[in-house]
N, C-alpha and C positions, 0 to 999 in steps of 0.2 A: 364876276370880276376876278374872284381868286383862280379860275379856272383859264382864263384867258391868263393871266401872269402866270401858271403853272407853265399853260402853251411856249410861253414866248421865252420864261426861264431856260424849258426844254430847248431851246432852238438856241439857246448862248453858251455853249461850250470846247467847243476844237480846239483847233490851232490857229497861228497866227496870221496865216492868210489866205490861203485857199483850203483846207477844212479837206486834206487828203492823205495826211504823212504818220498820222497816230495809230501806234501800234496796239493799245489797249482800248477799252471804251470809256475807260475813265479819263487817259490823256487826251482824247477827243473829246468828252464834255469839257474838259479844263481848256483846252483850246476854244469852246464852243463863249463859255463865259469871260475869257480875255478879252474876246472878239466885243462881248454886249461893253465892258468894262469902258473898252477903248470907244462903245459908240461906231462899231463898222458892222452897220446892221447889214450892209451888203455880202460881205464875207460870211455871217453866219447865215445867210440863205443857201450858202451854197454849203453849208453844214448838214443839211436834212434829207432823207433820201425820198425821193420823189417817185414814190408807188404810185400807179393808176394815175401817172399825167403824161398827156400826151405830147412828146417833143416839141410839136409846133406851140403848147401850151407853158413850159417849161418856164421862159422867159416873164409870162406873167405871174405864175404862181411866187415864182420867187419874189417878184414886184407887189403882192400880196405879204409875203414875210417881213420885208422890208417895213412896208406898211404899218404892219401891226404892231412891228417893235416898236417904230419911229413916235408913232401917232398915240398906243396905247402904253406900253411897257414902260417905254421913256420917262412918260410925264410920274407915272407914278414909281421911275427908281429915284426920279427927282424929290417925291415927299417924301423919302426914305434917306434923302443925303447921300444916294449913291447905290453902289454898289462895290463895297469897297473888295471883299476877297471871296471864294468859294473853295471850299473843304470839302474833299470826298471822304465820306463816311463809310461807303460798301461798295463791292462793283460785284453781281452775279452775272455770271455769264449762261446760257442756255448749257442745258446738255450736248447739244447740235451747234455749239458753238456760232450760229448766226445771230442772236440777238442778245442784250442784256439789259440788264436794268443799273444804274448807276445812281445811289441814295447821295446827294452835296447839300453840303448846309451852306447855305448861302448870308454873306455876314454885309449889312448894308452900314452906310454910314454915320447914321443916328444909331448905331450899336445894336439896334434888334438884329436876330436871323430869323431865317428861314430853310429849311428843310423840304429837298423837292427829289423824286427820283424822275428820271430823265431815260427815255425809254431810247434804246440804242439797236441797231441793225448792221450787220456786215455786207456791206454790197459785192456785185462780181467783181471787183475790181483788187477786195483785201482791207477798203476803206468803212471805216467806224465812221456811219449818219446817224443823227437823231430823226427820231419818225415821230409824226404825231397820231400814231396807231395806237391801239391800247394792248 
């Protein structure tokens, strides 16, 4: 379970709506977790970079992300009272500048947090995706 909300935490950070303008990997998780915040589990699909899927495949993966946030993550940021803010704690960048790791403690609304690092990638493009690679 905690693994599966790690997944989906990972996957709620960018920006505010197409999850392509963030010049760091941290303003791209921040963007990533407004996105879960406001509930536009659509937008944060298109947050994540889509290694080893095939174009014609694209369309459903993402319909999978959706999925998992809507169906699993949801109900339980709901017995949390939310998800009220997210704190970046660290942001390491690779030596090779392609990937990072990004530590945000995440603060729900019955007042506990949580603490998650959020694995991040540069794609060709210049854009900060979350990947669920390890």
């Amino acid at each position: 379970m905690k693994k599966i909300l790690t997944m989906f935490a990972m996957a709620a950070a960018l920006f505010v709506a197409s999850c392509g303008g963030s010049n760091t990997p941290s303003d791209a998780v921040t963007e990533i977790y407004s996105l879960i915040i406001d509930g536009n589990y659509e937008a944060v699909a298109d947050c994540f970079q889509y290694n080893n899927v095939k174009p014609e495949e694209l369309e459903q993966a993402k319909a999978m992300i959706v999925s998992l946030l809507s169906e699993k993550m949801a109900p339980k940021l709901e017995k949390k009272g939310g998800l009220k803010a997210v704190e970046t704690l660290e942001e390491v960048i690779a030596e090779d500048g392609q990937s990072a790791t990004v530590k945000v403690k995440m603060i729900y609304g019955d007042g506990t947090d949580e603490t998650q690092d959020v694995k991040m990638v540069l794609n060709d493009k210049g854009e900060w995706k979350a990947t669920m690679g390890k």
